[in-house]
PAKOLVEX-110604 format. One record per residue: x, y, z of N, C-alpha, C in turn; residue in three letters. Coordinates in steps of 0.02 Angstrom, whole numbers, plus 50000, padded with zeros to 5 digits. Layout:
PAKOLVEX-110604
[[X,Y,Z],[X,Y,Z],[X,Y,Z],ALA]
...
END
This chain:
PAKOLVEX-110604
[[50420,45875,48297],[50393,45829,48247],[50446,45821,48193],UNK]
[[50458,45758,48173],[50493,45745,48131],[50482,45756,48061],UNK]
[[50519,45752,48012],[50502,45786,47930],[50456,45708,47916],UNK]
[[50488,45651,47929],[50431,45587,47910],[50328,45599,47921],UNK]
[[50348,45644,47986],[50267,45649,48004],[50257,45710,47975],UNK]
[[50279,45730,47994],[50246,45810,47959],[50234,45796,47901],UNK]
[[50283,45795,47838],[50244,45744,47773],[50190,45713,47778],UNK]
[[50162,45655,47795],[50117,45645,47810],[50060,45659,47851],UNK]
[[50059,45746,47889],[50029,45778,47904],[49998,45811,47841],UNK]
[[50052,45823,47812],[50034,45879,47741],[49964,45835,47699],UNK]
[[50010,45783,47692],[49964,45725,47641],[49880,45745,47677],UNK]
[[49881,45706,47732],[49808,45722,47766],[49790,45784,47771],UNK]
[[49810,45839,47784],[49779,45893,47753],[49750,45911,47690],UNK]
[[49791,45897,47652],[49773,45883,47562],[49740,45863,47559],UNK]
[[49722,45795,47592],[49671,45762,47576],[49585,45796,47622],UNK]
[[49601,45829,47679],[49539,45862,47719],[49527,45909,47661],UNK]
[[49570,45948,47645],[49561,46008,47592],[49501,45977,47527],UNK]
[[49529,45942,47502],[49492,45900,47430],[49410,45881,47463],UNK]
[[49413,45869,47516],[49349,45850,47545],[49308,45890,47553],UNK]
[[49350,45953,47611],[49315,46013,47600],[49303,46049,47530],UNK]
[[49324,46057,47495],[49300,46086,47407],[49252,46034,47383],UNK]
[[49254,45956,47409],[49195,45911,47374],[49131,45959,47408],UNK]
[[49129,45947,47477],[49088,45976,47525],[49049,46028,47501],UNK]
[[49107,46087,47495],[49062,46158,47480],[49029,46163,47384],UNK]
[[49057,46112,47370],[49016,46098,47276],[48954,46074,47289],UNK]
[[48960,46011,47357],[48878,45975,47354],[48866,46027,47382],UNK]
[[48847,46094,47432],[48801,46130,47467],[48802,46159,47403],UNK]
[[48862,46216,47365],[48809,46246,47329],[48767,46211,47269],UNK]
[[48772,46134,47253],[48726,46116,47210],[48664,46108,47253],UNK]
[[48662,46084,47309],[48623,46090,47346],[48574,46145,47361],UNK]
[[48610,46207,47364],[48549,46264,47388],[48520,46269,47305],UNK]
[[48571,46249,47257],[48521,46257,47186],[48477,46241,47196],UNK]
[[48457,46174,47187],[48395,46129,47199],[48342,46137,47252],UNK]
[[48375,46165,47312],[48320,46216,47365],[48290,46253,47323],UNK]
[[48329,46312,47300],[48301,46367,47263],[48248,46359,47207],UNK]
[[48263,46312,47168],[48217,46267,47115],[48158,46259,47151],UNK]
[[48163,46229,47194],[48117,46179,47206],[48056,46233,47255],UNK]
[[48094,46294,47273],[48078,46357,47322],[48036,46378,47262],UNK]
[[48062,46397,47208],[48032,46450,47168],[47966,46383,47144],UNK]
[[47972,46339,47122],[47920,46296,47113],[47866,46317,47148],UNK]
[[47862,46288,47218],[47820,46311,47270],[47806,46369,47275],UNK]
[[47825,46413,47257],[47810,46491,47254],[47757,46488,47187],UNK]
[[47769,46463,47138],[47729,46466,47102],[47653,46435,47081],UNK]
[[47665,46409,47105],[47606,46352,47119],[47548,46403,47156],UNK]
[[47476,46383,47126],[47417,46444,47157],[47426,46388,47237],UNK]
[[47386,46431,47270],[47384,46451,47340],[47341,46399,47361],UNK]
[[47298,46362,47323],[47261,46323,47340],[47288,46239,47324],UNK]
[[47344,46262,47285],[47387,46188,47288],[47444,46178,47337],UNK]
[[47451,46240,47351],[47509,46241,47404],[47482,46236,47484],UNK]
[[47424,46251,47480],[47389,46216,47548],[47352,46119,47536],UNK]
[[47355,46109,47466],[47356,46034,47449],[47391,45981,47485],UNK]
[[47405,45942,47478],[47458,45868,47501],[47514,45894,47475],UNK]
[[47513,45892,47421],[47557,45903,47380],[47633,45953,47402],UNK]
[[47583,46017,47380],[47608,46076,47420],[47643,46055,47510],UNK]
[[47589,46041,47540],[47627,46025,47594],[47698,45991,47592],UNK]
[[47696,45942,47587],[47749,45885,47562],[47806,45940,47526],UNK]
[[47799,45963,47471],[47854,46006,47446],[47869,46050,47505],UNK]
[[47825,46084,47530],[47860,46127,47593],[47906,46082,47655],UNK]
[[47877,46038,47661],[47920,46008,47734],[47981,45967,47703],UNK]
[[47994,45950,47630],[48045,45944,47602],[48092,45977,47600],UNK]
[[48069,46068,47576],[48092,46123,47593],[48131,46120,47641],UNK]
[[48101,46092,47704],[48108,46139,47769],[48171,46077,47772],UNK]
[[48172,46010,47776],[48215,45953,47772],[48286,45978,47737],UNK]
[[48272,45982,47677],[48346,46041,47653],[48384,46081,47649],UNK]
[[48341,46141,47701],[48355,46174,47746],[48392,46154,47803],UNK]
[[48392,46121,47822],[48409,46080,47878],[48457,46026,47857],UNK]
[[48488,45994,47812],[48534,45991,47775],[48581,46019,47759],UNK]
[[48567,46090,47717],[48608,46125,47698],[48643,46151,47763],UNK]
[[48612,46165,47827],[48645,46205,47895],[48680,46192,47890],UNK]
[[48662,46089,47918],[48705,46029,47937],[48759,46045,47900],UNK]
[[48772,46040,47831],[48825,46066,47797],[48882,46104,47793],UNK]
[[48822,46149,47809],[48873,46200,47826],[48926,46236,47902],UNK]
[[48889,46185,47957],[48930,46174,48014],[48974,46118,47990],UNK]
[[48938,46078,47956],[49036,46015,47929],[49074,46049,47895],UNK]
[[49073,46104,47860],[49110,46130,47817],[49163,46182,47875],UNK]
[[49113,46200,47908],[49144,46243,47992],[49190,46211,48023],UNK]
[[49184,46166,48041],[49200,46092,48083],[49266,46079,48045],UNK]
[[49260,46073,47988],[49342,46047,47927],[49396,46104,47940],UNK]
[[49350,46169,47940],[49403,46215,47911],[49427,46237,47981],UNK]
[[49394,46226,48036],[49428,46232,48111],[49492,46171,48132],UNK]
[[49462,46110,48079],[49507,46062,48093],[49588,46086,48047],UNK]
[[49588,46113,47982],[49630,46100,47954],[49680,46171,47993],UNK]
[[49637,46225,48019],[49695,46248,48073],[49734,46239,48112],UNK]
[[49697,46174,48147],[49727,46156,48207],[49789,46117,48186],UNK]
[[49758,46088,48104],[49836,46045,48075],[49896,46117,48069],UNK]
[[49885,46175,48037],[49918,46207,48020],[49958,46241,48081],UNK]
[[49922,46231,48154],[49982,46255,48219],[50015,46205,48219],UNK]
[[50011,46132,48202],[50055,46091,48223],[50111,46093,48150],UNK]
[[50076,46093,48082],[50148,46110,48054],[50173,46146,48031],UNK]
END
């Protein structure tokens, strides 16, 4: 590989890198707002949390959950990718 590409290997890494750090800021603002929204539902009597209401906050729960995974296999997924940049330069 020539120094022209490899430079511009670097660049695109830099730039996967910046993505990945955007990435792992939205999950952990993300599990904040789980957790919020967790302890909410925790607090709430027992008879609102079997409500509509309650429901709905739980399968939201469970939706963000399921988000955050998603997340966190893209965040898996980046940082397997930016290796594979780093055998090539």
């Amino acid at each position: 590989m020539n120094d022209i590409r490899r430079k511009e290997l670097e660049n695109i890494r830099s730039r996967i890198e910046s993505a990945l750090s955007d990435l792992a800021n939205a999950k952990d603002e993300l599990e904040g707002v789980i957790n919020e929204e967790q302890e909410a539902f925790d607090n709430m009597p027992e008879g609102l949390q079997q409500a509509d209401r309650g429901q709905a906050m739980e399968e939201g729960l469970s939706t963000l959950d399921d988000a955050s995974s998603t997340l966190d296999d893209l965040i898996s997924s980046i940082e397997d990718i930016l290796g594979q940049i780093d055998e090539v330069v």
